[in-house]
N, C-alpha and C positions, 0 to 999 in steps of 0.2 A: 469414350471414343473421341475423333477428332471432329473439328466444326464442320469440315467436309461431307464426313458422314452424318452427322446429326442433321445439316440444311437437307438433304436428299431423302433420308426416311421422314422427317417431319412433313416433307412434301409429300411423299408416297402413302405417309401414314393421314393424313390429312384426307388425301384424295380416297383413299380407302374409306375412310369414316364419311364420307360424303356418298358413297356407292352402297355402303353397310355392305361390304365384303372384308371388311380390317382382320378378319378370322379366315376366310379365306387366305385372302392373301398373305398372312404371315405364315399359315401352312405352307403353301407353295414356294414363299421364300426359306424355309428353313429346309423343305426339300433339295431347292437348289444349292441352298449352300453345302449342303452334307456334299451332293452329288459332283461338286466344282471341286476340281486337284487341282495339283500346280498345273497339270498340263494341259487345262482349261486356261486358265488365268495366262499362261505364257501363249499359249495361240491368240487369247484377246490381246494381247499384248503386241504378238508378233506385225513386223512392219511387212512382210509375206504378202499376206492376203489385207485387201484394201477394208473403209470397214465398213462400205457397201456389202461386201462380201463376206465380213463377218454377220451381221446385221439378218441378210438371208440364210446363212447355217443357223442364225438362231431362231429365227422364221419356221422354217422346219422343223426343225428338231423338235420347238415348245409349242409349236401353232393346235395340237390338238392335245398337250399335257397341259398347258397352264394358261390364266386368266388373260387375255390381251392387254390388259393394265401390266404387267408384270413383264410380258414383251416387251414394250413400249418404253419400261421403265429400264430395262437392260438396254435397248439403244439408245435412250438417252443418255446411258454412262457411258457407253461404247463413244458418243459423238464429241463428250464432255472429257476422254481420256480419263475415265474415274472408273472403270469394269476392278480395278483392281482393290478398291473400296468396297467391293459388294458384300464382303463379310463384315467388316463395319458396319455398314449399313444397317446389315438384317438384324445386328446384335441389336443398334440403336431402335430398330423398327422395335423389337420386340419388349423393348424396356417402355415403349411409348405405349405398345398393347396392354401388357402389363399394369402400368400405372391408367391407363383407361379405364380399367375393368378391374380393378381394385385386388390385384393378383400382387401377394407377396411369397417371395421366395425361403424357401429355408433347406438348410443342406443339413442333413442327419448322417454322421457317421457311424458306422458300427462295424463291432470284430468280425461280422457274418450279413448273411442279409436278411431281414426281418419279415417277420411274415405278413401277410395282406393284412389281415384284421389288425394287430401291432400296428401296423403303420397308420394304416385308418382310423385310431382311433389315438394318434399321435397328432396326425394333419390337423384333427378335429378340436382339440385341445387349444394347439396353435392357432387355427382360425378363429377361437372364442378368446382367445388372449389377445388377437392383435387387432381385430373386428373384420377382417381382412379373410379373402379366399386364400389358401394358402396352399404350394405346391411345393412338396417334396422333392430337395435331389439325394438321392440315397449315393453315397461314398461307403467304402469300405479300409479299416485300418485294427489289421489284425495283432496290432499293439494294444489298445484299447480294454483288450482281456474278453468283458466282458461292458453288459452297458451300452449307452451311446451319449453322443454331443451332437448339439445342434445350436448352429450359427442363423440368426435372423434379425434382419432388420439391426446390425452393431451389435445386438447381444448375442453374448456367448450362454451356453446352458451347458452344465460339464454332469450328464448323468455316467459317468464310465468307473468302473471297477479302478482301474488305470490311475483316476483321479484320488482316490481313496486311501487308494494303499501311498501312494504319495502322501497324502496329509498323515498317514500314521506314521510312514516314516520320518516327518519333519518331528510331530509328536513326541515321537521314540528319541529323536536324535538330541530336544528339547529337554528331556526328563520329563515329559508330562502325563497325566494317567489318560491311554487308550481307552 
């Protein structure tokens, strides 16, 4: 992301680990972000409404959904003319959560989508391979055949049908014995 957005969650995320709410509050940001469209971002944006006046719609609207840290934090981008970095932001917050709390990422493709125990005992593998908690993002590519790949941490893992029949092809095209 940009250094704009990294100085801003490093501070939010900071301040959070100082409250021991860091889990809180990146729930509530990742709410927000889902919840923010363009035409959020273009009303914070708009020269319309003053941003006092922004400032109070968001008073409102968040005052009994979310953490007064996270209010706070939204007018200070509003003041700072940065509202429009808030998804930067939250990405940045969440890589800082993340590497806090020794959460590594891994994206598992597959032709279909796998069932709970498969997966659980995919994550589990993962997590004893890289010493790390590790969290699943399930994609789907129904080219693949059969099988699945999983990307983590730079490495790639090519468990796919897909993969296979490709090398017997190169094999075959080779003259080599299958």
């Amino acid at each position: 992301m940009s250094n704009v957005s990294r100085v801003y969650a490093t501070a939010l995320f900071q301040l959070a680990c100082e409250s021991n709410k860091d889990q809180q509050i990146l729930t509530q940001l990742k709410t927000l972000d889902a919840a923010f469209d363009p035409t959020i971002y273009d009303a914070m944006a708009s020269i319309e409404a003053t941003i006092h006046e922004k400032k109070e719609v968001l008073e409102t609207i968040l005052s009994d959904q979310v953490d007064g840290m996270v209010i706070h934090f939204l007018k200070l981008l509003l003041d700072n003319h940065r509202f429009a970095s808030f998804h930067a932001i939250v990405l940045d917050y969440l890589d800082m959560y993340r590497h806090a709390h020794g959460i590594t990422i891994a994206t598992l493709v597959s032709p279909r989508p796998l069932d709970p125990l498969s997966l659980d005992q995919i994550k589990a593998a993962l997590s004893k391979k890289s010493g790390h908690d590790v969290q699943l993002q399930c994609e789907l590519d129904p080219a693949l055949i059969a099988g699945f790949t999983i990307e983590m941490d730079g490495s790639f893992m090519n468990y796919s049908l897909r993969s296979r029949l490709d090398a017997m092809k190169t094999q075959l095209k080779k003259g080599e014995q299958v």
